[in-house]
The first five atom37 places (N, CA, C, CB, O) and aatype in JSON, in Angstrom:
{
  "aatype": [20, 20, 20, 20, 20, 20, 20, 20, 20, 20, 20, 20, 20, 20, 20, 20, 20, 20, 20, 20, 20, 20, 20, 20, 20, 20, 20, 20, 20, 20, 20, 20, 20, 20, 20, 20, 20, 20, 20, 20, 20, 20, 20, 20, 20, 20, 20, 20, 20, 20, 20, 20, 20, 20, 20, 20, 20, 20, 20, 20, 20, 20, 20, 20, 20, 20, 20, 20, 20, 20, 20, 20, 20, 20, 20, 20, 20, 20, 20, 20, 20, 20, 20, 20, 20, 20, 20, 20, 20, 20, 20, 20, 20, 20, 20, 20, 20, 20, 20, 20, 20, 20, 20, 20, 20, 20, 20, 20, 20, 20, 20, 20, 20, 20, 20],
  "atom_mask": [
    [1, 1, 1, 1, 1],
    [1, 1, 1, 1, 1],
    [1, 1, 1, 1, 1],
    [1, 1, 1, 1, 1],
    [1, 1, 1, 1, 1],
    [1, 1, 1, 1, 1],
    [1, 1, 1, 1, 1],
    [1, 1, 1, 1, 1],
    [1, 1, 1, 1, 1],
    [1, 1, 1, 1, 1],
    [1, 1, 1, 1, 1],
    [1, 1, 1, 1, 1],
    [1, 1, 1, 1, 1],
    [1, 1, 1, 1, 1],
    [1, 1, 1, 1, 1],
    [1, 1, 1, 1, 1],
    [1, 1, 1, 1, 1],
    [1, 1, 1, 1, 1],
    [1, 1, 1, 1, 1],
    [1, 1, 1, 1, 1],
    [1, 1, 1, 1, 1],
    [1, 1, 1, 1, 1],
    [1, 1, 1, 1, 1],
    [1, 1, 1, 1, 1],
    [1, 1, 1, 1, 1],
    [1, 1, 1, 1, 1],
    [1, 1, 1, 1, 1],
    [1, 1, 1, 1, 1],
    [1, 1, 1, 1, 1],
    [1, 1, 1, 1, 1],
    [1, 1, 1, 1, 1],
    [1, 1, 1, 1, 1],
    [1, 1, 1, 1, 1],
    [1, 1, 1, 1, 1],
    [1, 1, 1, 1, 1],
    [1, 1, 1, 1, 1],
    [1, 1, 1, 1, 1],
    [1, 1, 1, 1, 1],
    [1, 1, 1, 1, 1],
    [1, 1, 1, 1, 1],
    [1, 1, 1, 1, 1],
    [1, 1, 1, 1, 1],
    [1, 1, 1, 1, 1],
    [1, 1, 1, 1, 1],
    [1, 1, 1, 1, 1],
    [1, 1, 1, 1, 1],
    [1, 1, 1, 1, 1],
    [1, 1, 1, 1, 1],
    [1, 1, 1, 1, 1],
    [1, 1, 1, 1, 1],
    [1, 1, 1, 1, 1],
    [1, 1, 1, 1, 1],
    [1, 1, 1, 1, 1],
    [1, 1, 1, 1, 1],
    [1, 1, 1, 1, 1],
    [1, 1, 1, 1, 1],
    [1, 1, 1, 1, 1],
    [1, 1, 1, 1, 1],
    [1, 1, 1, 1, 1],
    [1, 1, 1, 1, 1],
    [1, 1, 1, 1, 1],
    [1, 1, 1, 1, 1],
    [1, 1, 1, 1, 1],
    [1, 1, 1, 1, 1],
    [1, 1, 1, 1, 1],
    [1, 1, 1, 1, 1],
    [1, 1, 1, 1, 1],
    [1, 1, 1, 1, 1],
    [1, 1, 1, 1, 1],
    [1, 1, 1, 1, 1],
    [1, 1, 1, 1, 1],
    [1, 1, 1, 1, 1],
    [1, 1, 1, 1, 1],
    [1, 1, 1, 1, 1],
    [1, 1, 1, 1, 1],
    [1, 1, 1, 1, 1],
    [1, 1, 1, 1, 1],
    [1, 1, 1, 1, 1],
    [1, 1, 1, 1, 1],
    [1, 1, 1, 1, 1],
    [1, 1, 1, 1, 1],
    [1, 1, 1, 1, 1],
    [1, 1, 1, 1, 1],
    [1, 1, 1, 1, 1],
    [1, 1, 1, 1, 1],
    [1, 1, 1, 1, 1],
    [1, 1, 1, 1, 1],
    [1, 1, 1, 1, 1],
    [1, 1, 1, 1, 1],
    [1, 1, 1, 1, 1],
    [1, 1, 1, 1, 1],
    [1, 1, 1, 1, 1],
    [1, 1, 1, 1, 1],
    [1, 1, 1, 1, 1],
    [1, 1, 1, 1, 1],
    [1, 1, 1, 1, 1],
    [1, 1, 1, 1, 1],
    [1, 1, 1, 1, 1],
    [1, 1, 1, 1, 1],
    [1, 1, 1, 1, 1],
    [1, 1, 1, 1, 1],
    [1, 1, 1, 1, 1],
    [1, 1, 1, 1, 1],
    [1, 1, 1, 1, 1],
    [1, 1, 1, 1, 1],
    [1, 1, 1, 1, 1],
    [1, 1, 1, 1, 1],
    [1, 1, 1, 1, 1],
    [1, 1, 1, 1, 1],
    [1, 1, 1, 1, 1],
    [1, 1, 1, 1, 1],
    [1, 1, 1, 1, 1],
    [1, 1, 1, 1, 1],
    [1, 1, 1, 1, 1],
    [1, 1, 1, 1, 1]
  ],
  "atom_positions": [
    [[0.84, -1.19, 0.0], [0.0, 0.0, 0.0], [0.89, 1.25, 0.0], [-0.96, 0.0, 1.23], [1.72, 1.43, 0.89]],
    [[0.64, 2.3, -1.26], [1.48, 3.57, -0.93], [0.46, 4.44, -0.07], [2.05, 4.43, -2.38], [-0.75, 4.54, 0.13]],
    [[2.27, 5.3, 0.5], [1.58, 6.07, 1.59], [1.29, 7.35, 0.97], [2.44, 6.25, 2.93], [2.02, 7.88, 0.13]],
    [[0.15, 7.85, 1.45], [-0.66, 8.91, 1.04], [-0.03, 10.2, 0.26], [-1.29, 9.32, 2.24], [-0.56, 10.81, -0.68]],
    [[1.28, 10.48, 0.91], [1.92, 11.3, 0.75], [2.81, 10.95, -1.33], [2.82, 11.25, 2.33], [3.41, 11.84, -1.94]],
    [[2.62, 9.76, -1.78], [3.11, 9.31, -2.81], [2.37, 9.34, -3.7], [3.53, 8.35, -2.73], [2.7, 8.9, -4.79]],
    [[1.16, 9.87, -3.49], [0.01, 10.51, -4.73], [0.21, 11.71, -4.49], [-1.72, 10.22, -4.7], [-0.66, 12.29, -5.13]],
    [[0.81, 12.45, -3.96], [0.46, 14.13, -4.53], [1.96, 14.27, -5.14], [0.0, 15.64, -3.02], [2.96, 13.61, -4.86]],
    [[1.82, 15.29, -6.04], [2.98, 15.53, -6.68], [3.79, 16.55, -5.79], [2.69, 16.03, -8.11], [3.51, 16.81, -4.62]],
    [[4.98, 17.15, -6.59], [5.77, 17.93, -5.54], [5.74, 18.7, -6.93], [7.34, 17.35, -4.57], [5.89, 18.24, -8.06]],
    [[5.48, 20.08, -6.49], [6.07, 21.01, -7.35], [7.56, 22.05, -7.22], [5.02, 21.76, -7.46], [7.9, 22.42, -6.1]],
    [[8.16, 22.36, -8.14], [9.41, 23.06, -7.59], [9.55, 24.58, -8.16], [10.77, 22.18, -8.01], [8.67, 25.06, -8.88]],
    [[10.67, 25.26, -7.81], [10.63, 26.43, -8.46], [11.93, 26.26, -9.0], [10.32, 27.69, -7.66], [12.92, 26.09, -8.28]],
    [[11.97, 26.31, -10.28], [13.37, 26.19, -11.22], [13.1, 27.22, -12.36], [13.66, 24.49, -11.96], [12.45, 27.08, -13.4]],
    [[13.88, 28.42, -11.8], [14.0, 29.55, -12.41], [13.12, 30.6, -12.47], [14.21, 29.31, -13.39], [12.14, 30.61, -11.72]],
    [[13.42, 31.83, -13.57], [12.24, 32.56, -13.63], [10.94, 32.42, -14.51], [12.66, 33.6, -13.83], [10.08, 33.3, -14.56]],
    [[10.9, 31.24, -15.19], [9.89, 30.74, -15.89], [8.96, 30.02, -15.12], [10.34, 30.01, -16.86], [7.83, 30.09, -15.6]],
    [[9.09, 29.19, -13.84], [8.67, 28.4, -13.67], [6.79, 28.38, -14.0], [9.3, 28.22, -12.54], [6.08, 29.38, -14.09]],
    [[6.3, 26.83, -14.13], [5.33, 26.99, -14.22], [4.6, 25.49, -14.33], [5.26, 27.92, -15.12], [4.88, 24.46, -14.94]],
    [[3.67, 25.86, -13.55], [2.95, 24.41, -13.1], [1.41, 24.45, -13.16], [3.33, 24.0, -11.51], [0.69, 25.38, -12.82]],
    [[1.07, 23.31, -13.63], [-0.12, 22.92, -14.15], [-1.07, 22.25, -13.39], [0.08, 22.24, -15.1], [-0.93, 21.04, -13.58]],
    [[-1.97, 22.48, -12.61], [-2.87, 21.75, -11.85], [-4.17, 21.68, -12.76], [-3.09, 22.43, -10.41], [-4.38, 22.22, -13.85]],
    [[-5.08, 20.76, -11.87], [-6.06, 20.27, -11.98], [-7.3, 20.74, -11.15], [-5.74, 19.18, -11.86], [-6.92, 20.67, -9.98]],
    [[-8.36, 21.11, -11.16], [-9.46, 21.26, -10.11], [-9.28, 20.19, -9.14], [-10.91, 21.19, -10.71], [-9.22, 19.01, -9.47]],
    [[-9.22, 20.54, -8.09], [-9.05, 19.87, -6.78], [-7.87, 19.26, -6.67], [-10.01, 18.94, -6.5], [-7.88, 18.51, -5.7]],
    [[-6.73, 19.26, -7.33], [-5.44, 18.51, -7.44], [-4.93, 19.59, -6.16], [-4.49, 18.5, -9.21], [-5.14, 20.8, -6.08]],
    [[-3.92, 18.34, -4.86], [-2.79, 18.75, -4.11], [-1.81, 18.46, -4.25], [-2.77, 18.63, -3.19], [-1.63, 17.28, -4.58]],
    [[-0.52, 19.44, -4.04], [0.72, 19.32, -4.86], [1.41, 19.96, -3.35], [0.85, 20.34, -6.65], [0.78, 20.78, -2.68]],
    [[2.74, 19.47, -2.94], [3.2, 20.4, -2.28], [4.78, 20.55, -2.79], [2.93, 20.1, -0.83], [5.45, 19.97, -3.64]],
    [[5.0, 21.43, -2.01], [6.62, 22.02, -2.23], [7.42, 21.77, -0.99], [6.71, 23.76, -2.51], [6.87, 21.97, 0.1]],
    [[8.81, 21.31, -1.05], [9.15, 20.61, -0.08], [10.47, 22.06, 0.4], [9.65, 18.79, -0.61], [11.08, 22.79, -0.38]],
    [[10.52, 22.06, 1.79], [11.64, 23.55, 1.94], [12.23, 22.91, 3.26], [10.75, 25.54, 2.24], [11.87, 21.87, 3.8]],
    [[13.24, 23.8, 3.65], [14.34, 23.17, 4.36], [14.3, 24.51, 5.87], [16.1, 23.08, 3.11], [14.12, 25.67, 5.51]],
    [[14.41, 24.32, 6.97], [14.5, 24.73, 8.13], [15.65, 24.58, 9.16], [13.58, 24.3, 8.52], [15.41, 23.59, 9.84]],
    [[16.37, 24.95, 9.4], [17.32, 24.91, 10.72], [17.13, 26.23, 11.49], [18.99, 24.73, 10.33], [17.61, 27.27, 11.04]],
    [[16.4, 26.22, 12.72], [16.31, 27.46, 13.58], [16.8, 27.76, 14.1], [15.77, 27.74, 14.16], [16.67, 28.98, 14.14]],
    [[17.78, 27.27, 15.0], [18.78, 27.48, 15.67], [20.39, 28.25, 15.06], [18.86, 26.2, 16.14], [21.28, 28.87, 15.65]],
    [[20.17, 27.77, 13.44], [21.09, 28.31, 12.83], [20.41, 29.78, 12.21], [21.64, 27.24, 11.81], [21.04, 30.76, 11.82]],
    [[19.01, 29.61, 12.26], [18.98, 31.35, 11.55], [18.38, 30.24, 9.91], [21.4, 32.73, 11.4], [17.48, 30.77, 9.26]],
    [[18.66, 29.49, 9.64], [17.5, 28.98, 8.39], [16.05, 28.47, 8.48], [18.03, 27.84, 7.73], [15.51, 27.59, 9.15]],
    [[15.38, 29.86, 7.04], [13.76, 29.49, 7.65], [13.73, 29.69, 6.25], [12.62, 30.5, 8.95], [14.69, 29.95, 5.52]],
    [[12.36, 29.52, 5.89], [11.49, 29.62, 4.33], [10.33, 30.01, 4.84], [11.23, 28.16, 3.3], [9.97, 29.76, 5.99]],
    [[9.41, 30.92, 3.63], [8.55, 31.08, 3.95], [8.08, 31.07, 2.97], [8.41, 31.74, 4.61], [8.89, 30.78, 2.08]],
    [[6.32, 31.42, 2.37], [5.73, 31.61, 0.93], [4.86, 32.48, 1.17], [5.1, 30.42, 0.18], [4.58, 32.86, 2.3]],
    [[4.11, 33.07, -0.31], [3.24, 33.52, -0.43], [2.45, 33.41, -1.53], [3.47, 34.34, -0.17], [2.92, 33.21, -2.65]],
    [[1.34, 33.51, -1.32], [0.41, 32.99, -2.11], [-0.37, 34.35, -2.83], [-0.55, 32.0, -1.19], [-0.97, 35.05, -2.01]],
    [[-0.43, 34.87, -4.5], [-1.0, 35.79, -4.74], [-2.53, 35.93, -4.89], [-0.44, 36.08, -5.57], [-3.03, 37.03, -4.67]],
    [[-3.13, 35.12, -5.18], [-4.24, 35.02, -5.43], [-4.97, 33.3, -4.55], [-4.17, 35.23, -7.11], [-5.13, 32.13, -4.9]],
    [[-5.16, 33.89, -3.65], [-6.15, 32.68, -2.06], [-7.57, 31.82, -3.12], [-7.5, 34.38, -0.08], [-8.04, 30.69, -3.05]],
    [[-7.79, 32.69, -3.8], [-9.1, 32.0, -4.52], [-8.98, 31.21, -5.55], [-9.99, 32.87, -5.04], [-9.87, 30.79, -6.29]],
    [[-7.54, 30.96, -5.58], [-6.97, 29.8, -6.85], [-6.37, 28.68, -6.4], [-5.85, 30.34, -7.84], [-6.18, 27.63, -7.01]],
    [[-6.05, 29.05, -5.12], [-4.91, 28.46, -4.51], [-4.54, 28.1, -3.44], [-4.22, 28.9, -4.63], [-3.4, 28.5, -3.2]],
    [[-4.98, 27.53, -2.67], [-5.1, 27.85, -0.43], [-3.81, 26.69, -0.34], [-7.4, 26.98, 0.95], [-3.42, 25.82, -1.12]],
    [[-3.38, 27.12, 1.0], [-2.79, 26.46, 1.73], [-3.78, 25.25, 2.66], [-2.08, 27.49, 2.44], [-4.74, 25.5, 3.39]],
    [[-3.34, 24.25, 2.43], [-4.61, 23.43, 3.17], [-3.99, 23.14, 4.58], [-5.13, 21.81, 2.31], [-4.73, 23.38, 5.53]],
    [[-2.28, 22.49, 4.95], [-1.57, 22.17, 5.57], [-0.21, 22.13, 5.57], [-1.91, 21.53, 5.68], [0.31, 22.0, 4.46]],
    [[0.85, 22.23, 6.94], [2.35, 22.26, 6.37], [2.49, 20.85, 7.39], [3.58, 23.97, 6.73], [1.6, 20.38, 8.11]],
    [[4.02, 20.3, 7.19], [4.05, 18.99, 7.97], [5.76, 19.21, 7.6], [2.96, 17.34, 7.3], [6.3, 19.48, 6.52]],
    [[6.41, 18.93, 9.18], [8.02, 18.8, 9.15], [8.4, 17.71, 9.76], [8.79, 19.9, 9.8], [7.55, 17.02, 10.33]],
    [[9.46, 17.42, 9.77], [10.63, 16.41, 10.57], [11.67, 16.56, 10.5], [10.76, 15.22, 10.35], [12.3, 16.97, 9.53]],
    [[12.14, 16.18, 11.76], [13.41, 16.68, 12.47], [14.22, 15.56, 11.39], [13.55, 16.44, 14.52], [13.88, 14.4, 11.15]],
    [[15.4, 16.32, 10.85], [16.33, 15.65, 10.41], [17.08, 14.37, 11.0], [17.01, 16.48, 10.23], [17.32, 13.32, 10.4]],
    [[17.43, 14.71, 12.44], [18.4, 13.88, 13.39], [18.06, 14.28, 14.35], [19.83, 13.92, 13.35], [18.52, 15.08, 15.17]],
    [[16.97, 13.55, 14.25], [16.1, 13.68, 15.84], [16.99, 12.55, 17.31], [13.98, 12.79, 15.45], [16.51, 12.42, 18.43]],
    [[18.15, 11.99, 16.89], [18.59, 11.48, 17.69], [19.78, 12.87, 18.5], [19.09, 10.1, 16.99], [20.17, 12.89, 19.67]],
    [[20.05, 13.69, 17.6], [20.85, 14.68, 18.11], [20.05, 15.94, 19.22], [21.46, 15.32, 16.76], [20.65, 16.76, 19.91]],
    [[18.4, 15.72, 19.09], [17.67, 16.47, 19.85], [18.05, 15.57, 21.68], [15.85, 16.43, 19.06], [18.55, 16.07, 22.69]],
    [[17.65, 14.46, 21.5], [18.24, 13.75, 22.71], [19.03, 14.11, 23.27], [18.62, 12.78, 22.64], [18.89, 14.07, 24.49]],
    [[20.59, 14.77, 22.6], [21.82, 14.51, 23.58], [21.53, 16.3, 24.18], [23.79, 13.99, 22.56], [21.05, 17.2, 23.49]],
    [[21.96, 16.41, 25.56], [22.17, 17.55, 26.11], [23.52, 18.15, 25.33], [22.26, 17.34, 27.67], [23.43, 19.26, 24.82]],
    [[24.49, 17.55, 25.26], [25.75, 18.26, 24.42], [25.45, 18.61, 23.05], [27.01, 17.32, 24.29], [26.12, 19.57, 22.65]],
    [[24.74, 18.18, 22.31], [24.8, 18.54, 20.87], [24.27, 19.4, 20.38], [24.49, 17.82, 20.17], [23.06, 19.26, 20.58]],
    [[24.41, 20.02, 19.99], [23.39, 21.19, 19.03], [23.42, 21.26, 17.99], [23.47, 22.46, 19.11], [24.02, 20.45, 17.28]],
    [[22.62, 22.52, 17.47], [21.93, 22.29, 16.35], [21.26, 21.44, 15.57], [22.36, 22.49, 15.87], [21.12, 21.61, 14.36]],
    [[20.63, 20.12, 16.44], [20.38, 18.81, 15.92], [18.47, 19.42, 15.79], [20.98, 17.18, 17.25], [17.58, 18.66, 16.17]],
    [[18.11, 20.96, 15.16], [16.98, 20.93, 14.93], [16.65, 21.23, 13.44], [16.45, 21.7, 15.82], [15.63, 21.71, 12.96]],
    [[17.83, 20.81, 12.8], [17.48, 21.22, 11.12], [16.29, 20.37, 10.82], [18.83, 20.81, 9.86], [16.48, 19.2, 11.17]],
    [[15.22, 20.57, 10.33], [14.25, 19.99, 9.91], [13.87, 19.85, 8.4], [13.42, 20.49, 10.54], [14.32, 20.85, 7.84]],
    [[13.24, 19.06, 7.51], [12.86, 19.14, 6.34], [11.27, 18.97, 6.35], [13.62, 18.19, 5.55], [10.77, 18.02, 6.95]],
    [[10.4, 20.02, 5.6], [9.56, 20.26, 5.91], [8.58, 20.26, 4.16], [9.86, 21.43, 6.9], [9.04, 20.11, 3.03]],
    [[7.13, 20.49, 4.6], [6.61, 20.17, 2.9], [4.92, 20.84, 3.25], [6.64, 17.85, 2.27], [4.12, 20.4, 4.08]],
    [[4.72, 22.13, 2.24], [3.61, 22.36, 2.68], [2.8, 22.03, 1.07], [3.55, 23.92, 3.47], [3.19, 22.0, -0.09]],
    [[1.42, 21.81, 1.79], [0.39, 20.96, 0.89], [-0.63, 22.87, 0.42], [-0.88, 19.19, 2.27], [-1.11, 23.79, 1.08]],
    [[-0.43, 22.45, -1.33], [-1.36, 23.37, -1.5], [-2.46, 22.76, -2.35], [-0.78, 24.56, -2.05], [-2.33, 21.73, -3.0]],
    [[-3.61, 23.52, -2.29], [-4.55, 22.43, -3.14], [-5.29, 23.77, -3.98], [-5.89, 21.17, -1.95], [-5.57, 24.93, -3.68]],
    [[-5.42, 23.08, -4.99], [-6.41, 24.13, -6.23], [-7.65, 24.33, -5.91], [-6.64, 23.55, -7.77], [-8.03, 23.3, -5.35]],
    [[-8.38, 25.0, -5.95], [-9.23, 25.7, -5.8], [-10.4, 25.77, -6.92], [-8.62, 26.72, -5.56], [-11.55, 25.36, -6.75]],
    [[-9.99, 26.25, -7.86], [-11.14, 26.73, -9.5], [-10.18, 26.65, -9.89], [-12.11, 28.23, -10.0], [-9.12, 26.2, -9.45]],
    [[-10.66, 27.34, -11.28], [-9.93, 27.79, -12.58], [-9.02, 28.88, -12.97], [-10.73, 27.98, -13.33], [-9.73, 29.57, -13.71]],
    [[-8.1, 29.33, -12.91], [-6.89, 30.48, -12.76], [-5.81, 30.47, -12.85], [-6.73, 30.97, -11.89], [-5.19, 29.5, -13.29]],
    [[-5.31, 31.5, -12.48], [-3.65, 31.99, -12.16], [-3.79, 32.25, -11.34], [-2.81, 32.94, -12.72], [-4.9, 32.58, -10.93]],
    [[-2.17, 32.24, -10.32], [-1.64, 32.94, -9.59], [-0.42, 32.54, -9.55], [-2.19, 33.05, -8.58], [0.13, 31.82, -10.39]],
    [[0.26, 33.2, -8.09], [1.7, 33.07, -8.24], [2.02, 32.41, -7.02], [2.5, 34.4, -8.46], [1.33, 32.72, -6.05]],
    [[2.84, 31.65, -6.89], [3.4, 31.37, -5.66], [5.06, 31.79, -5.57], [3.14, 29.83, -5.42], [5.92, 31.41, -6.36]],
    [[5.25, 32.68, -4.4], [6.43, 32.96, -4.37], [6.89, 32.46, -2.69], [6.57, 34.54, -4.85], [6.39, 32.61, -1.58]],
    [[8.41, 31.64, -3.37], [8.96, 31.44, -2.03], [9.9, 31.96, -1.65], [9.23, 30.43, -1.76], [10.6, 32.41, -2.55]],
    [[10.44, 32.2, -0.12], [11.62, 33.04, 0.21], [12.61, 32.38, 1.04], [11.23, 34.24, 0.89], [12.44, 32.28, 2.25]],
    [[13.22, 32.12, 0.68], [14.76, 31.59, 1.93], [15.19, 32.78, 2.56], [16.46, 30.91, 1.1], [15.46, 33.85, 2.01]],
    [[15.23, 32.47, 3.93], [15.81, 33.26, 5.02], [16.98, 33.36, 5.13], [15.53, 32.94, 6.08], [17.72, 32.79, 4.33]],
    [[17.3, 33.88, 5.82], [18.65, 33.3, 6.51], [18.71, 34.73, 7.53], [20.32, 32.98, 5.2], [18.87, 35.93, 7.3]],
    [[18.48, 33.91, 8.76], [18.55, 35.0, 9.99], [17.77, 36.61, 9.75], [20.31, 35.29, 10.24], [18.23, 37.72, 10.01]],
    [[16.43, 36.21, 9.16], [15.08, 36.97, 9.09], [15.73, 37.73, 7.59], [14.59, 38.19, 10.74], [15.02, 38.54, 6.99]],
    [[16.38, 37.56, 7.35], [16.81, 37.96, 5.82], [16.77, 37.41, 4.83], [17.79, 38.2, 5.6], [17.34, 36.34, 4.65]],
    [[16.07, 38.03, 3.93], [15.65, 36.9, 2.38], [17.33, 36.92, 1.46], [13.88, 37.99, 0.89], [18.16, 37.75, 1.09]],
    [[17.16, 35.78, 1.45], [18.38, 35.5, 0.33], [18.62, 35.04, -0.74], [19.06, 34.98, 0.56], [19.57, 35.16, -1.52]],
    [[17.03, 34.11, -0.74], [16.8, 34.2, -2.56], [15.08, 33.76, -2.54], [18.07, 32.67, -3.76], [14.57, 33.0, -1.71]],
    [[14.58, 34.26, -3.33], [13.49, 34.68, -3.7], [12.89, 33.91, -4.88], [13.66, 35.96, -3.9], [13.12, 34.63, -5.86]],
    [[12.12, 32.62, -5.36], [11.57, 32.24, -6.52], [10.24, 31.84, -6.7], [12.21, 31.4, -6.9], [9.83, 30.89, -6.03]],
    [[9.43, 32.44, -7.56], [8.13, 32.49, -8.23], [7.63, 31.38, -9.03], [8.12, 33.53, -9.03], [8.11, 30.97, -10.08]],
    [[6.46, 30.87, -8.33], [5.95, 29.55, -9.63], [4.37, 30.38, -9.87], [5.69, 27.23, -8.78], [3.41, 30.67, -9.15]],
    [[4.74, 30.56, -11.32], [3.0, 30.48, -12.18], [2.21, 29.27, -11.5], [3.09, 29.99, -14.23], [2.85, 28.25, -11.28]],
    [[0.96, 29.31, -11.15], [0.38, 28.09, -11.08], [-0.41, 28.48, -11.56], [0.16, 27.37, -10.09], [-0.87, 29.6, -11.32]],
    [[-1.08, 27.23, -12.87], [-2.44, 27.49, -13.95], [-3.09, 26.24, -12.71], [-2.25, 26.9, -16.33], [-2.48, 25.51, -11.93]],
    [[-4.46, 26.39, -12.93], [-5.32, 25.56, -12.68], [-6.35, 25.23, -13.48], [-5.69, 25.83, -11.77], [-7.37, 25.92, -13.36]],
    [[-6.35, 24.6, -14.04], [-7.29, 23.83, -15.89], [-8.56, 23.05, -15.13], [-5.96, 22.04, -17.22], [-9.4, 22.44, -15.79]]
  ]
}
């Protein structure tokens, strides 16, 4: 039996063209990377809510055995994946931002059509 997570697609942002094709009611998520302790975060935004919602986000601790030890740190880098789901028929944009210690450091845009 696949796990649930192996029917939705992953969409990415590769370049300034990017551009992705959904379906009415199709969920797709985008997968982003977290370490807090170091000052690495991501965030998104969504241009148009009526094409496009955020339904849910879901993370895990990279080396969750390094959260255990009192000596170790930084053992909270996490890899993380938020679920967006289509809505109707449209455009919009999804733009994501890499942090780095509340500072954007790179910035990339996906077209999303919804057919």
């Amino acid at each position: 039996m696949k796990h649930p997570d192996e029917e939705i697609r992953q969409i990415m942002c590769e370049g300034e063209d990017s551009i992705e094709r959904l379906s009415f009611g199709e969920v797709v998520y985008y997968a982003f990377h977290r370490h807090g302790s170091v000052g690495e975060d991501a965030e998104f935004e969504i241009e148009n809510d009526e094409v496009l919602s955020h339904e849910r986000s879901e993370t895990e601790y990279i080396h969750i055995e390094k959260m255990k030890k009192p000596e170790w740190t930084g053992g909270d880098a996490e890899r993380g994946k938020w679920f967006f789901k289509a809505l109707r028929s449209g455009s919009t944009r999804l733009t994501v931002r890499i942090l780095f210690r509340f500072e954007v450091e790179r910035e990339c845009t996906v077209k999303i059509v919804v057919e």
